[in-house]
Structure formats: structure tokens, C-alpha cells
C-alpha positions as CSV (number, residue, x, y, z in Angstrom):
1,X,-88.1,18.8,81.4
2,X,-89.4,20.4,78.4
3,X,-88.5,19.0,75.1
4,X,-86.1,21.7,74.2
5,X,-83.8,20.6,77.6
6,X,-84.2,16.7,76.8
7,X,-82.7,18.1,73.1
8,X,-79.8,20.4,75.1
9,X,-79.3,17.6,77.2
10,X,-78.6,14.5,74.5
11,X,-76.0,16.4,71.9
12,X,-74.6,18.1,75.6
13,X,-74.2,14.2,76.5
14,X,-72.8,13.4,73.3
15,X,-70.4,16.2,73.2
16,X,-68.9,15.4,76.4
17,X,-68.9,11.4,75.3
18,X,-66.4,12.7,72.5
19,X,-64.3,14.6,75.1
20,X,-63.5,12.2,77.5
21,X,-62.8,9.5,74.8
22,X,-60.4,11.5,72.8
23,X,-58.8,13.3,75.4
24,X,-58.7,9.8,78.1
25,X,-59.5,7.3,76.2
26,X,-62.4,6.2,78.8
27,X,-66.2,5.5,78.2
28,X,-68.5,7.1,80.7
29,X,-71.9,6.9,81.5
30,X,-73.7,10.6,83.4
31,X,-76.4,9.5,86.1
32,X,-77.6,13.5,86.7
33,X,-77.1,16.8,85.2
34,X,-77.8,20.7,86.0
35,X,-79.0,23.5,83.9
36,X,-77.2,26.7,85.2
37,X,-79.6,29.3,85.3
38,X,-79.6,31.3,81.4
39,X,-79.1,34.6,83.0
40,X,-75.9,33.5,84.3
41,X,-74.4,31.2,81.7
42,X,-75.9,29.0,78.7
43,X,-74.2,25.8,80.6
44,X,-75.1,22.5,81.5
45,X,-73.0,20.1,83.4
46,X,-73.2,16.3,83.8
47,X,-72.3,14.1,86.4
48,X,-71.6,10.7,85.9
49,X,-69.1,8.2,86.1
50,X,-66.4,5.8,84.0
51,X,-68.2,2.9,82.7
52,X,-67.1,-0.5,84.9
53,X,-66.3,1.8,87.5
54,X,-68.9,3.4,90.1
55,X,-66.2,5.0,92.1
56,X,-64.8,7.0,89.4
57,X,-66.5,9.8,89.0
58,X,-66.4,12.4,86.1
59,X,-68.1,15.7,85.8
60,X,-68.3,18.3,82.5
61,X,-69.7,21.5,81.9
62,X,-71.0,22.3,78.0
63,X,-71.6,25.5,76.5
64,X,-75.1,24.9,75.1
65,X,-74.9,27.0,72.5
66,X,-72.0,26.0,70.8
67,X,-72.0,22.4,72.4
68,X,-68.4,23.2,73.6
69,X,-67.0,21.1,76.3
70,X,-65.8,23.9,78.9
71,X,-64.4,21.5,81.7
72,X,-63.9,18.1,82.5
73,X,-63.0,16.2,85.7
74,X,-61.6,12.5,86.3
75,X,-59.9,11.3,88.9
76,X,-56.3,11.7,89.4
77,X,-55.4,8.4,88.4
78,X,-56.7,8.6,85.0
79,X,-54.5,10.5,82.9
80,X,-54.7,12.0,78.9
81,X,-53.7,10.3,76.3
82,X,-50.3,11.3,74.6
């Protein structure tokens, strides 16, 4: 991974730390990402999972250019915050 990518990749994970805090309250920890290809989209999304919890999984996609959280998963059981 060149050094650019490691850069996209840290403020993409710290972007989508923000979103799933504020919007569900819930730390998370990302075990693997994916760079779509540039010609198709400036995106990266992130796997992972919430923190304490293996079997909940969470997944984002971030706009890498404007570090804008696209979309976010969790599981159905975890639900925004009011």
C-alpha cells in the first residue's frame, strides 16, 4: 500500500469512527478494507466490527475526497440514537 492509501485509509477510518459514534452511539474497530477502483468512484469501504462484539459486524463506504461517510451498516438490533 503506498503511503498515499495508508493516509486515505487512517482519516477514511477516522471519519467512519465519528459516524457510527454519533449516529449509534457504538465504538467499532475495521479488520479489512477495499479501495474501489478510481475510474469508478473515489471510495473506500471498511469492514469491521462493534468493539466487545465479533459477531456484530459493521461496514462503511467514505468518499475519499471529501472524507464523507456514504453508507453505513450495523446489525438490525442496533439502532440510532434519538
Amino acid at each position: 500500500m503506498s503511503g498515499e492509501q495508508k493516509n486515505i485509509l487512517q482519516k477514511a477510518e477516522e471519519a467512519s469512527l465519528m459516524y457510527f459514534k454519533e449516529k449509534y452511539g457504538i465504538d467499532v474497530e475495521f479488520t479489512d478494507h477495499k479501495f474501489i477502483p478510481a475510474d469508478l468512484s473515489h471510495t473506500v469501504s471498511l469492514i469491521g466490527y462493534v468493539k466487545g462484539n465479533k459477531d456484530q459486524e459493521i461496514f462503511t463506504i467514505v468518499d475519499y475526497d471529501t472524507y464523507e461517510v456514504k453508507t453505513g451498516s450495523v446489525p438490525d438490533e442496533i439502532q440510532p440514537l434519538q
